[in-house]
Residue, then its C-alpha position, 0 to 999 in steps of 0.5 A: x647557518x643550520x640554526x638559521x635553515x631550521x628557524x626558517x623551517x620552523x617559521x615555514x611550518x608555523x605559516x603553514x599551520x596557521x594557513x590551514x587552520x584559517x582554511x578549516x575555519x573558513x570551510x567549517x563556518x560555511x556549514x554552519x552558517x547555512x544551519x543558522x539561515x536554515x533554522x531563521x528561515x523554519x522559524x520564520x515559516x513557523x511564525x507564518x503559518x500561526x499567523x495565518x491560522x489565527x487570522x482564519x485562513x483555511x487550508x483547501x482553497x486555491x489563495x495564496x494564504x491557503x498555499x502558504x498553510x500548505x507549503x508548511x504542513x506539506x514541507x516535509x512531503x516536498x523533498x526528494x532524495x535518501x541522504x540529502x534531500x532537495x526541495x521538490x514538489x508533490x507532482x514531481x514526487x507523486x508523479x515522476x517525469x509526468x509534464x503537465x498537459x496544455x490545452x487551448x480555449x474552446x477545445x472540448x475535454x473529457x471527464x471521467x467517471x470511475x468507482x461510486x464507492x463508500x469506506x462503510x462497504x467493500x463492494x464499489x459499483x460502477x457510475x453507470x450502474x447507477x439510474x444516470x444518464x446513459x454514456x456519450x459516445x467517443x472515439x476510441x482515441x478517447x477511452x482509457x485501456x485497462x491493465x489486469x490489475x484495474x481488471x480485478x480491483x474494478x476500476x474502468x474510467x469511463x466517459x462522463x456525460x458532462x460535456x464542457x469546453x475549455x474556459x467556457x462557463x456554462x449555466x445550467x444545463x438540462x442532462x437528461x430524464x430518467x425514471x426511478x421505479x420501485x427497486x432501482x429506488x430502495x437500491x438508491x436509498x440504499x447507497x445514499x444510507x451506505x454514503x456512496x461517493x461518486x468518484x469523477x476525474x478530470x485531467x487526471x484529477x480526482x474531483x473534490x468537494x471543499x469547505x472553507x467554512x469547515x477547512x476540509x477537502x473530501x474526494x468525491x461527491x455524495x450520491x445523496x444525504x439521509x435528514x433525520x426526523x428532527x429535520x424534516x418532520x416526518x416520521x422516519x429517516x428521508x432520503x434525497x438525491x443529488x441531481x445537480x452538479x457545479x463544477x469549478x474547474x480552476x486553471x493557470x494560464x500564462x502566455x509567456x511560459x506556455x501556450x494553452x491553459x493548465x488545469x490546477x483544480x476540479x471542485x463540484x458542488x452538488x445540488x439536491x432540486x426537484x426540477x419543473x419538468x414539462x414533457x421530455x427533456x434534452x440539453x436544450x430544453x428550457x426549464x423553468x428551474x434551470x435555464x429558463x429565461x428568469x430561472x433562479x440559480x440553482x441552490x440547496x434549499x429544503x424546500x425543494x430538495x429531491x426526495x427519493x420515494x414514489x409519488x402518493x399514487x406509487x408512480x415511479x420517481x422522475x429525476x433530471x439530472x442537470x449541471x453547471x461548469x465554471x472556469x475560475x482563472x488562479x495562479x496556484x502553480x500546475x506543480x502544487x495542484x496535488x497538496x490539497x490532496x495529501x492535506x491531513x494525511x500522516x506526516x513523513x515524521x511517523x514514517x520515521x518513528x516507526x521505522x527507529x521503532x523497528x531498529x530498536x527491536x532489531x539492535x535487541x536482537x542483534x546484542x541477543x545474537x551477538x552475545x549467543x555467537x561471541x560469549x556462548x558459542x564461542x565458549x562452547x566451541x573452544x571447549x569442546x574443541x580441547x576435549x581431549x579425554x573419551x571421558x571427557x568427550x562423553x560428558x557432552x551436553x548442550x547444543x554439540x549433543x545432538x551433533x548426529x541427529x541436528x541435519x536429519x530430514x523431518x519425519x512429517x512431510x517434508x514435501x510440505x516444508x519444502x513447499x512452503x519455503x520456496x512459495x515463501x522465497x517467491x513472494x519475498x522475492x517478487x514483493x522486494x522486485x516490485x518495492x524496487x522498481x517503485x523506487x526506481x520510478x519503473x513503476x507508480x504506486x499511485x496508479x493502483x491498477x499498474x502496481x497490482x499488475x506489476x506485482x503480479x507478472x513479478x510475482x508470476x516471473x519469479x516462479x524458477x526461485x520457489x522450484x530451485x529452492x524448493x527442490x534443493x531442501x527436498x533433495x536434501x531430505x533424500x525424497x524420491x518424488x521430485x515431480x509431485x514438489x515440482x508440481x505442487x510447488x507451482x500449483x499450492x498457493x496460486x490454487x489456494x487463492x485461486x479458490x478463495x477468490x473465485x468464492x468471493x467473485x460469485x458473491x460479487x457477481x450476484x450483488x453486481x459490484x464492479x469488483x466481480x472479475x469476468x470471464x476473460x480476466x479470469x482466463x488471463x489469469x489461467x494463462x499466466x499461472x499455467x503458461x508461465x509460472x509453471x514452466x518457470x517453476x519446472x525450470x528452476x526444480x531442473x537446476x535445483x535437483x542437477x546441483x549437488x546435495x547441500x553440505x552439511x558439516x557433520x554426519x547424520x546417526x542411522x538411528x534418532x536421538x531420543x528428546x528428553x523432556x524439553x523445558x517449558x519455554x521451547x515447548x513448540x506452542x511457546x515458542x509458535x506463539x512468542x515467535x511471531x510477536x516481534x517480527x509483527x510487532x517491527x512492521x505494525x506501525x507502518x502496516x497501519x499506513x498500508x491498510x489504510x490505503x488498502x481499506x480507507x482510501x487514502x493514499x500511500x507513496x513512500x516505497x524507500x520507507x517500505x523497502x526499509x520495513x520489508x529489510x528490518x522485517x527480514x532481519x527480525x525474523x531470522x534473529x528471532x528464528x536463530x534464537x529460537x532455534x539455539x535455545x531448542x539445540x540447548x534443549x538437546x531437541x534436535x528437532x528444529x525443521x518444522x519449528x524454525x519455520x511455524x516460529x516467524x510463520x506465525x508472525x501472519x496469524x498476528x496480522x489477521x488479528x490485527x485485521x480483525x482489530x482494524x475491522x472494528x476499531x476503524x472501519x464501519x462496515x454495514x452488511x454480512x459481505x462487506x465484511x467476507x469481502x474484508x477478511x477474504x482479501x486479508x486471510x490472502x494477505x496473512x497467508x502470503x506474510x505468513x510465508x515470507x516469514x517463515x521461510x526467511x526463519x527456516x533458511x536462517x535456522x539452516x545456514x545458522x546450524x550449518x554455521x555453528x557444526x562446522x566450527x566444532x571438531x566431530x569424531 
């Protein structure tokens, strides 16, 4: 009977066994077999895409062929999530929890006018700055309030003076009349030779210029186009203007999903005529190259281009502006109408390089760590500890030698130090508060405006960090004037770029950019940094300086150790100028995306890759820091306050470098302020870099000491 229990037991087990391997089987085909349909359906893709671009579809229009090209390149850009990611679309990833706007036919919309701008200067004008037809009058309900940050990067939409009507096409259309004398003249040929672009919105969509020929799609129109002598047969360059706009306003219009109609696309093409003008024009006035009865329609041709220059007895320049509207039907879904945009921009792949570029120097300085703690230290330490001899005790060398002097105060301005760090504690904190809130969809990084300004009322809020940090290390260094820290902690770099900027504002102001801040904002600015970062500042030096003094594992010998002569690769110049390499050197391929959102116009949405950098640069200082320092402590040289901190804190001289390497390599600016206003907003972004780094090298040097004196027995 028991040989019968345990053949049954044994049958029951093997069933069992087989069950589950079977179950196992079944769960793990599931996988797989969705990795193989995944895999069919890229090829599939793949094939698809060659296809199409060898029968010569292009990639800009709105047919189905030219969103299928799209959906392919932008494949990667479409997905949503950090470790799954699900299909989305670009409006839901530019664009979170916006719902497309319906409006019915015949309703009238406003367009929008904001920057005339050029990648060949730094110095953008606003579109009424130009000799254009003067603004329509709206409603208050109709005009786009500003922030503080569209205030100082100098974008104000305004109206447009095109007026258009929902699906209502519209021939051309006189504008208006307007008189060029002989300044306002050579300024425009001016912008035409810098290649100003005028920068039009409509719905909320950048207007822009596309060629199916050529497979390109350029925001903005051109205010003119410069023909070289070749061209026209006179002896020097010749200049002409664009007078004529024809706006294709492309749309969806789907009855059973919605009622109205949903704007997918704004294109315009301009026209450069020299109208037959008659007396003074208005919108219904007929002319004879426009809206007369018989009119031709309106196109370039080099024999009526507009020239800008003086009739032959010095008359100033008569110029009509004149438009046409188009409302072309399509079935590009109001979800895809952003791909056209980011057509040409780098794919998500080099984000990811770049950041398993900046692991692999992360994991190099971790093994150097890893080694110094576990092999060395830990060596040093057991040694240490089992000395038992005086004799033994005063054949210490190494890093325990300086064990009375490695926690005393620097001799050279403390107070600065102290600054220093917690200023660059500040920005660390506001900068990662603000990568946060991006996201966390609290913020769109897409509207430039409203980051700027989140970054700076972060920025402003986080003032109690740099006076709590601050007052602690100067406490630490036994300093007596705790008001003057306070007080300079609140007031250094605010007041140094403070300086700078309004420097750079007079040029700007001069020149007539639509950059040059006002009065008020400048006020705005005063009341934010007197009312509220410097209370706040004052608030955190109270907690600061009420903690106790921070603990330190060993006592401090009334009288300095002499530093011997220091080898040559912890001399303060080698250590400065190898320090800041690496910490640059992991952010450097992601700073190129960055700076050319900044100074390119392109455009920069992926906050989770900036958060990933901004950590991997935080590690790298401190273990570049941390290694730097041991090395020092090895040396006997117990001097590692200051160097801790200039050791990553030149990490933002090599971002000014490379400012100046971007500066010639990929921008092409023309004129001496341009190129002020360039390396003035860099110098601001150095400085700012400069002291998140070294105070993230200065606090990991302080908690590594910390770390390696307390694990050492100390007579």
């Amino acid at each position: 009977r028991c040989c019968c229990c345990t053949m049954t037991a044994l049958k029951t087990a093997v069933l069992l066994l087989i069950l589950l391997i079977a179950t196992s089987c079944c769960h793990a085909a599931g996988p797989l077999k969705k990795r193989k349909e995944r895999a069919a359906h890229a090829a599939a893709e793949r094939e698809k895409y060659i296809e199409l671009r060898k029968a010569g579809h292009d990639e800009v229009s709105n047919t189905a062929e030219a969103k299928a090209l799209r959906d392919y390149r932008l494949r990667a850009k479409k997905r949503k999530g950090l470790l799954r990611k699900r299909k989305s679309s670009l409006a839901a990833v530019l664009f979170p929890g916006v719902s497309p706007e319906e409006y019915m036919r015949g309703e009238d919309i406003s367009m929008f006018a904001d920057l005339v701008e050029s990648k060949k200067t730094q110095v953008p004008f606003e579109f009424y700055d130009l000799p254009t037809c003067p603004a329509p009058e709206v409603s208050y309900a109709k005009k786009i309030r500003k922030n503080l940050g569209s205030r100082l990067q100098g974008h104000d939409l305004k109206p447009a003076p095109f007026a258009m009507k929902v699906g209502k096409d519209m021939d051309c259309t006189p504008l208006c009349m307007i008189t060029m004398g002989g300044k306002k003249l050579r300024w425009m040929r001016k912008l035409v030779e810098r290649q100003y672009r005028v920068q039009l919105s409509l719905d909320q969509l950048p207007v822009l210029m596309r060629s199916k020929e050529l497979n390109y799609a350029v925001r903005g129109y051109p205010v003119g186009f410069k023909a070289p002598p070749s061209y026209t047969g006179l002896k020097n360059d010749e200049y002409y203007l664009y007078n004529h706009l024809k706006f294709t306003v492309t749309y969806l219009e789907d009855p059973s999903q919605f009622n109205g109609v949903r704007i997918t696309g704004f294109d315009v093409h301009p026209v450069s005529i020299e109208h037959q003008i008659e007396g003074e024009v208005t919108p219904g006035t007929k002319v004879a190259t426009c809206n007369a009865d018989g009119a031709p329609a309106v196109v370039n041709d080099p024999s009526s281009y507009l020239a800008l220059r003086t009739g032959p007895t010095g008359d100033s320049l008569k110029v009509l502006y004149s438009y046409e509207v188009e409302w072309v039907a399509s079935d590009l879904p109001w979800s895809d109408r952003w791909d056209v945009y980011l057509i040409g921009s780098p794919d998500d792949d080099i984000h990811y390089f770049a950041i398993v570029n900046s692991l692999m120097v992360v994991l190099f300085l971790t093994g150097a760590i890893a080694t110094i703690m576990i092999r060395t230290l830990r060596k040093d330490i057991s040694g240490y500890n089992e000395m038992q001899t005086l004799e033994e005790a005063q054949e210490e060398t190494g890093w325990k030698l300086v064990h009375g002097d490695v926690f005393r105060p620097p001799q050279w301005h403390p107070m600065l130090l102290s600054v220093l760090v917690g200023t660059g504690a500040q920005i660390g904190f506001a900068f990662s508060l603000s990568i946060l809130c991006a996201i966390m969809k609290l913020l769109n990084p897409m509207n430039k405006g409203q980051t700027l300004t989140a970054i700076l009322v972060l920025y402003v809020l986080s003032g109690s960090v740099a006076g709590y940090v601050s007052s602690r290390i100067y406490k630490f260094c036994d300093a007596k004037a705790w008001k003057q820290n306070t007080i300079l902690t609140a007031t250094a770099l605010p007041g140094a770029l403070v300086a700078m900027f309004m420097v750079l504002n007079l040029f700007l102001s001069f020149v007539g950019a639509a950059t040059a801040v006002s009065f008020l904002t400048i006020v705005a600015l005063f009341a934010l940094w007197t009312c509220v970062s410097a209370p706040l500042v004052f608030i955190g030096s109270y907690f600061g300086l009420r903690a106790n003094k921070v603990d330190v594992p060993t006592k401090t010998n009334q009288i300095a150790r002499v530093v011997p002569e220091v080898p040559w690769h912890v001399q303060p110049i080698v250590t400065t100028f190898l320090g800041g390499i690496l910490p640059f050197g992991s952010v450097c391929i992601e700073l190129a995306f960055i700076m050319s959102a900044l100074w390119l116009h392109q455009i920069y949405y992926v906050m989770g890759f900036l958060l990933a950098v901004l950590l991997i640069l935080a590690a790298t200082c401190a273990q570049v820091s941390i290694v730097m320092t041991y090395l020092q402590l090895c040396a006997e040289d117990h001097r590692w306050w200051w160097k801790s901190f200039w050791n990553t804190a030149s990490a933002g001289f090599y971002l000014f470098l490379y400012s100046l390497w971007f500066l010639s390599s990929r921008l092409d600016l023309v004129g001496f302020l341009p190129v002020v206003v360039y390396l003035t907003y860099m110098s601001m972004i150095a400085i700012c870099f400069g002291l998140f780094c070294g105070s993230v090298g200065f606090l990991s040097s302080a908690w590594f000491c910390k770390t390696i004196y307390g694990a050492v027995k100390v007579d």
